[in-house]
RODREN-990450 format. One line per field, with one value per residue (C-alpha): residue number from 1; x, y, z. Coordinates in steps of 0.02 Angstrom, whole numbers. Example, Ala and Ser with C-alpha at 12.3 -4.5 7.8 and 13.67 -1.06 7.14 Angstrom:
% RODREN-990450
num = (1 | 2)
px = (615 | 684)
py = (-225 | -53)
pz = (390 | 357)
//
This chain:
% RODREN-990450
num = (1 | 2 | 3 | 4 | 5 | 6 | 7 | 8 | 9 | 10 | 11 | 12 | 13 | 14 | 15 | 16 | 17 | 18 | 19 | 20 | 21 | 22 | 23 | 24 | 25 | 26 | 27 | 28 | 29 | 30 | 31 | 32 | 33 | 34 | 35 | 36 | 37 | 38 | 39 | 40 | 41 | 42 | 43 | 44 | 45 | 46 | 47 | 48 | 49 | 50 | 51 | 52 | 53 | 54 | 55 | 56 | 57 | 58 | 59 | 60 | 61 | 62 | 63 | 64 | 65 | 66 | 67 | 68 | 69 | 70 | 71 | 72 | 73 | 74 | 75 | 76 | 77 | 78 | 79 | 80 | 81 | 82 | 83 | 84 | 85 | 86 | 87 | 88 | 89 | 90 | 91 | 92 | 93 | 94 | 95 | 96 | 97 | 98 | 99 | 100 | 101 | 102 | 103 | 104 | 105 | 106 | 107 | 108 | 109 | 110 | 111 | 112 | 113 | 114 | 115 | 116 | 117 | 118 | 119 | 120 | 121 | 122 | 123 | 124 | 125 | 126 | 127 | 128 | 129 | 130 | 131 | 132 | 133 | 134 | 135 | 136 | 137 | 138 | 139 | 140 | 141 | 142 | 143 | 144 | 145 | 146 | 147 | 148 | 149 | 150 | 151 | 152 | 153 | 154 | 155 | 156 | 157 | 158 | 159 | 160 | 161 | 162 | 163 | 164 | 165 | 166 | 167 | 168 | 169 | 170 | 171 | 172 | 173 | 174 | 175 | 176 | 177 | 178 | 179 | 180 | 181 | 182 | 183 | 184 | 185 | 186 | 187 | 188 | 189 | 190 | 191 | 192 | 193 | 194 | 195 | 196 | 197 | 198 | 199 | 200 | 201 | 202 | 203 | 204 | 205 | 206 | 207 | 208 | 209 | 210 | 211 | 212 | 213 | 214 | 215 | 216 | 217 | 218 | 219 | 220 | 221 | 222 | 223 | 224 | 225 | 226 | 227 | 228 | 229 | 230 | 231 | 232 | 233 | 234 | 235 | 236 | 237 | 238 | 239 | 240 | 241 | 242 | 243 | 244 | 245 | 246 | 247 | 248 | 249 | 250 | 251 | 252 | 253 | 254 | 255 | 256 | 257 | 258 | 259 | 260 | 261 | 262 | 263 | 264 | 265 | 266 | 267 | 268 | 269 | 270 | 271 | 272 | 273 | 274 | 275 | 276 | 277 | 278 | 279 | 280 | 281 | 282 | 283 | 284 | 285 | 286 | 287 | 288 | 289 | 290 | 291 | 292 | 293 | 294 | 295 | 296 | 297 | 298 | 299 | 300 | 301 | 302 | 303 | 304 | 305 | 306 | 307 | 308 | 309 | 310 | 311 | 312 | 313 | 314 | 315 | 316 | 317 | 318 | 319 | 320 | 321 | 322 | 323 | 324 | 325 | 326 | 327 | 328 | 329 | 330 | 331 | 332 | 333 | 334 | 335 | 336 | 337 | 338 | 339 | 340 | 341 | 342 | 343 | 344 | 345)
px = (1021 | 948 | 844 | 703 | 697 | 720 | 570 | 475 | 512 | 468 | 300 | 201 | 265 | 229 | 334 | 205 | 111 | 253 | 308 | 162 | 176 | 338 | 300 | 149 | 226 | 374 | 241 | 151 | 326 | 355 | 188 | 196 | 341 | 287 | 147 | 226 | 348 | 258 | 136 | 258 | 462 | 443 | 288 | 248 | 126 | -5 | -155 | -109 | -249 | -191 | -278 | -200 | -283 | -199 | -233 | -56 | -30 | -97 | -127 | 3 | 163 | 102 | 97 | 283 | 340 | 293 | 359 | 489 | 529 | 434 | 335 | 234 | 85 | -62 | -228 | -222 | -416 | -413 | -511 | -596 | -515 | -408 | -553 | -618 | -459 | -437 | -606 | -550 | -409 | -500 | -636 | -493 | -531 | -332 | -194 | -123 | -138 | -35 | -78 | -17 | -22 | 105 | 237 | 225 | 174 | 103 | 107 | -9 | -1 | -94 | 24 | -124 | -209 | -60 | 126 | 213 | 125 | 157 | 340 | 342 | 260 | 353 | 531 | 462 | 441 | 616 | 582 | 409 | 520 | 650 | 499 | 388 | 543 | 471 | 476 | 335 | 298 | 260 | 118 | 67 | -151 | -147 | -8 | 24 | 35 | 221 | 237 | 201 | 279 | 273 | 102 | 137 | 23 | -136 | -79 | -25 | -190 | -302 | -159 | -185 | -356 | -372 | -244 | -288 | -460 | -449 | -317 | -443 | -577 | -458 | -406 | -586 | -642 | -485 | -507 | -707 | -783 | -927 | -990 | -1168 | -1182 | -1279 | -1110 | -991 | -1072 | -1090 | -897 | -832 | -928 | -845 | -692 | -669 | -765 | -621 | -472 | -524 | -536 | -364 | -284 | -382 | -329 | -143 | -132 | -243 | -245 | -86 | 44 | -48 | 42 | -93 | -275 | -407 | -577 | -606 | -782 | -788 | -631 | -683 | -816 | -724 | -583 | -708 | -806 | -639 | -591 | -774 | -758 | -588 | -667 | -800 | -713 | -610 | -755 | -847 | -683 | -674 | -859 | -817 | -630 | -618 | -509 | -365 | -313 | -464 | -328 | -231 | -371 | -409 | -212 | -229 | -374 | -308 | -119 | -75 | -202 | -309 | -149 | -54 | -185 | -224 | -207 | -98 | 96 | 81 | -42 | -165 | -122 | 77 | -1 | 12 | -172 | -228 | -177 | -267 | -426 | -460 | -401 | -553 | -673 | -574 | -587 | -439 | -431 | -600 | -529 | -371 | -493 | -621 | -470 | -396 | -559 | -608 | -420 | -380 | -525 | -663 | -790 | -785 | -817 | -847 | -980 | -898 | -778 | -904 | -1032 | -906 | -872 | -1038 | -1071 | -920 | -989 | -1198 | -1128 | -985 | -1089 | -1268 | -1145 | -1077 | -1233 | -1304 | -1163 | -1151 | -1348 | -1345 | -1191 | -1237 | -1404 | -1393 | -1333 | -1141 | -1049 | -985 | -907 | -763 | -691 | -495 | -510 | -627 | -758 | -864 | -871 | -1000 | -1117 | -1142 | -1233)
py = (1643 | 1511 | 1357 | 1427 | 1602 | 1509 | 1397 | 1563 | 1618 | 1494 | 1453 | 1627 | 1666 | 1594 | 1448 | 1369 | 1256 | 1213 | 1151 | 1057 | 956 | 913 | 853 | 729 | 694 | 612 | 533 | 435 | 409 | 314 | 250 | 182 | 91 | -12 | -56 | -160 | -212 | -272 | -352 | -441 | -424 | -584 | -675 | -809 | -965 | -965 | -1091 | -1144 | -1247 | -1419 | -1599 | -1769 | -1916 | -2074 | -2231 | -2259 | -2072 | -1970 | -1781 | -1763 | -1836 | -1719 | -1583 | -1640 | -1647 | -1483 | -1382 | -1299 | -1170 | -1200 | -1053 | -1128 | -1200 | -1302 | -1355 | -1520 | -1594 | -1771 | -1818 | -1983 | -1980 | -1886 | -1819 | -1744 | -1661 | -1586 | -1530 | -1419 | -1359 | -1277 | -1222 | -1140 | -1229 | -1280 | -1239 | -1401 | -1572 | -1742 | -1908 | -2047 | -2241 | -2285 | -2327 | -2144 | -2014 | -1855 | -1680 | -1566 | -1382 | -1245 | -1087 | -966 | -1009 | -916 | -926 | -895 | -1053 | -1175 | -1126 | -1169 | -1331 | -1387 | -1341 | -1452 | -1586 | -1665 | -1653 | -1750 | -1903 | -1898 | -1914 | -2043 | -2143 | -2135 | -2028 | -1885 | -1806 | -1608 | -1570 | -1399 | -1409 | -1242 | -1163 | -975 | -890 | -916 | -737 | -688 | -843 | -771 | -691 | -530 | -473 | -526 | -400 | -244 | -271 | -207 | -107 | 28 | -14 | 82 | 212 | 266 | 264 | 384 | 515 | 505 | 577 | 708 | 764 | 780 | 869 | 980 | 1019 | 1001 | 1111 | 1159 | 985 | 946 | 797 | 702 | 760 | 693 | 534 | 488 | 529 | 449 | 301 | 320 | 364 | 192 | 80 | 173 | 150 | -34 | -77 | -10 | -120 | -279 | -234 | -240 | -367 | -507 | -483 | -374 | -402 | -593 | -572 | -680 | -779 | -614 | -655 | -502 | -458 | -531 | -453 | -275 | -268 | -324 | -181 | -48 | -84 | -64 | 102 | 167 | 119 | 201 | 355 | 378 | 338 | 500 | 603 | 566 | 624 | 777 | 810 | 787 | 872 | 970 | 938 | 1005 | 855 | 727 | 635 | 601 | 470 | 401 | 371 | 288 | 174 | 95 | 117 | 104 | -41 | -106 | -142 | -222 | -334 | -385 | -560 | -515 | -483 | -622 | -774 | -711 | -850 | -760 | -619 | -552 | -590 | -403 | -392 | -562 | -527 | -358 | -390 | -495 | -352 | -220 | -169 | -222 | -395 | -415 | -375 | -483 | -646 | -599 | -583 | -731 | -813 | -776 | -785 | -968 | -1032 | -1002 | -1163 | -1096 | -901 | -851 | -735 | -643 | -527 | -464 | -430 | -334 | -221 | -195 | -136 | -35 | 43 | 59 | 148 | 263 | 328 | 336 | 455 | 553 | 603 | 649 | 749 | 830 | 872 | 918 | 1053 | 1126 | 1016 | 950 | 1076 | 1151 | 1164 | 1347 | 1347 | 1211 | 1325 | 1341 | 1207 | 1343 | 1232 | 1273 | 1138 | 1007 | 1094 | 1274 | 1292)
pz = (2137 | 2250 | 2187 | 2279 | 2206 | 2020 | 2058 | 2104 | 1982 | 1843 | 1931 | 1927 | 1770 | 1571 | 1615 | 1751 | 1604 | 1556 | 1711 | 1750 | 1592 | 1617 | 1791 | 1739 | 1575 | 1730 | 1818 | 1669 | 1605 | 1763 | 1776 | 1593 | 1631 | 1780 | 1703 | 1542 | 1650 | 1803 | 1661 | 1558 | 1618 | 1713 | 1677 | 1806 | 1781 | 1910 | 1902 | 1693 | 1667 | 1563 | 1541 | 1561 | 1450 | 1541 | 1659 | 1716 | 1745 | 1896 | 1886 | 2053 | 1940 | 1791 | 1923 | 1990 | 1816 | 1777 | 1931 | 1884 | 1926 | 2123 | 2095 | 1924 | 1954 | 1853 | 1873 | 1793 | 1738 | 1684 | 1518 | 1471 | 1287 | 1167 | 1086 | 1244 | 1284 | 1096 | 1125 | 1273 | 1194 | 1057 | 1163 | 1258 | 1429 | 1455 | 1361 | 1320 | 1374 | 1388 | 1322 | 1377 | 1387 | 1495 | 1359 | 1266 | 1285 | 1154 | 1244 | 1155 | 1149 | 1073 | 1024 | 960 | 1150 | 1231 | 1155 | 1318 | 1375 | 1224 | 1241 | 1417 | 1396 | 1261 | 1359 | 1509 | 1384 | 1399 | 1616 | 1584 | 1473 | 1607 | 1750 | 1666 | 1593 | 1410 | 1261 | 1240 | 1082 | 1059 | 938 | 923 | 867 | 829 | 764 | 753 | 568 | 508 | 481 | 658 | 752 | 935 | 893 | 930 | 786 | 893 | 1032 | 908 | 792 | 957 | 1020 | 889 | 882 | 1017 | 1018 | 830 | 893 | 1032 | 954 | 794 | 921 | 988 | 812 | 750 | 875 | 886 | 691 | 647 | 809 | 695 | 686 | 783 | 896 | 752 | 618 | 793 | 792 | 607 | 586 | 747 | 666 | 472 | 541 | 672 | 507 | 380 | 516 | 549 | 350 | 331 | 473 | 401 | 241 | 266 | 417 | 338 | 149 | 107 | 233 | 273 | 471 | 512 | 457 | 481 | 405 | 340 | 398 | 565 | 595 | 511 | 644 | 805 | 757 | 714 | 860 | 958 | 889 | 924 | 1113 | 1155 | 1031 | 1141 | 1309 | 1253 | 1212 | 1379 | 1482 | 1366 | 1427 | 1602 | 1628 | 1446 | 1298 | 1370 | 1511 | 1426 | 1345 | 1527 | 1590 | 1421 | 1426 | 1579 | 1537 | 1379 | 1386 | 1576 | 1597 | 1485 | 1359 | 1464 | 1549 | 1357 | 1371 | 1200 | 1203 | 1370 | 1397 | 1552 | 1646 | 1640 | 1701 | 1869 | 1962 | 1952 | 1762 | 1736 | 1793 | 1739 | 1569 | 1499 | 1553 | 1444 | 1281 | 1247 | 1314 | 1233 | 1057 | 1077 | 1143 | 986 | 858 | 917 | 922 | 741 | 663 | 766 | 833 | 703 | 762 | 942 | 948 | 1125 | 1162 | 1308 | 1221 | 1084 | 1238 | 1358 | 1181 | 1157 | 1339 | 1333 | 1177 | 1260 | 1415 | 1344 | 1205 | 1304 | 1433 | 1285 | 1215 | 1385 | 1424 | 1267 | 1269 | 1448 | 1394 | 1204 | 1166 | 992 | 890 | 861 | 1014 | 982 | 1193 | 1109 | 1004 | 1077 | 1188 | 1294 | 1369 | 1513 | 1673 | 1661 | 1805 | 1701 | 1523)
//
């Protein structure tokens, strides 16, 4: 029998689903994996921004000092004093910055700002000495938590954030399809505020991986799950339960994951990766947690308001659709995954 008449065979028949799973589950396989690796198998410094407190030296032989490999590159701001400079590094405005009088030099680095980028600092430390003729001292402002030295924690914390908040969506709607859109909402909300107490629980106060407060943190994570929840629930409204899981895949796994800013310091990141990943949900939940967990006297706004607009226009567009298509009551049409398209009641 010929490949052809075994294909036509397979695709009329009870085998055609699945053959078409097989062939996107290939494609997302593929797609998954250039993602991550694009995002993080060789991470590159572009732009690092770092400060130089010094009369004797100029930002061009900090620049020279630092260039290797050729293809690194930093923006180097000079700072009146070492006060200033500390200042900027725990406001997050450079990742590290030397000090230096002309006789010695200090080199400081910031490994809960971006771990990738304190290592790489502190291995061009020996190239600065050998440049400026002196010796330079590492000193790390703000160390990671010894249990999670490469701070990995900060990027797996939001990373199932997210994915326990979306498959909790699909599994309460798969299993409570009675529920009205009032009984969706109020359990989408328990279930992300019961999820998020468990993670904080274990991480911060159980497991101590790394310095959670618990409330601040509570929130940020609950508020996570309740975004990638309802993300889910407004591509189940639009394509149905049975392929609504594909995009929501997409969204937080095949991008907004990797362009975290978590597992890889954004300025590592490849330019795309770097500036989308701030304006995700999760990029917003790794800058808050690392915010609250390292940097507690500088909070930045900008990651709890790109949640909270995340959370204003998914749910405001689930609760349209969802009134538009059953109105407020039980949505009897779910039932076996049996939904009608979007344009018929």
């Amino acid at each position: 029998m010929s490949v052809q008449s075994r294909i036509a065979r397979l695709v009329p028949g009870p085998h055609r689903p699945a053959l078409v799973v097989t062939l996107i589950i290939a494609i997302f396989a593929a797609l998954f994996t250039a993602s991550y690796s694009l995002a993080m198998a060789n991470p590159k410094p572009h732009n690092v921004p770092i400060g130089l407190v010094s009369t004797v030296v100029t930002p061009a032989e900090l620049k020279a000092a630092l260039a290797e490999p050729p293809t690194t590159t930093f923006l180097v701001s000079t700072f009146p004093s070492t006060p200033d400079a500390l200042a900027a590094i725990e406001d997050q405005r450079i990742y590290g910055a030397l000090v230096d009088d002309g006789t010695a030099g200090t080199l400081y680095i910031s490994s809960a700002s971006g771990d990738s980028v304190a290592r790489l600092l502190e291995a061009d430390a020996p190239v600065i000495e050998t440049r400026l003729g002196h010796p330079v001292t590492v000193m790390d402002t703000h160390p990671l938590s010894p249990n999670d030295p490469s701070g990995l924690v900060l990027f797996y914390v939001p990373l199932a954030a997210v994915i326990i908040g979306f498959l909790g969506a699909v599994q309460t709607r798969t299993h409570a399809t009675k529920l009205t859109l009032r009984g969706e909402l109020g359990w989408d909300a328990v279930r992300s505020v019961v999820a998020a107490f468990a993670i904080v629980l274990t991480i911060g106060v159980i497991l101590r991986l790394m310095p959670l407060p618990f409330f601040p943190s509570w929130g940020v994570i609950a508020l996570t799950m309740l975004v990638a929840g309802m993300t889910y629930n407004v591509f189940r409204m639009l394509i149905g339960a049975r392929w609504a899981l594909l995009p929501t895949w997409v969204v937080f796994v095949l991008i907004s994951n990797p362009a975290s800013g978590g597992a890889v310091a954004p300025a590592l990141l490849p330019p795309f990766y770097e500036f989308i990943g701030r304006w995700m949900p999760t990029g917003a939940a790794v800058s808050a947690i690392r915010d609250l967990a390292y940097f507690p006297g500088h909070v930045h706004a900008e990651p709890f308001i790109v949640l909270g607009i995340w959370l204003i226009v998914t749910t405001g567009l689930y609760v349209t659709f969802r009134l538009y298509r059953y109105g407020a009551g039980a949505p009897g049409d779910v039932v076996n995954g049996a939904i009608r398209p979007l344009a018929t009641r």
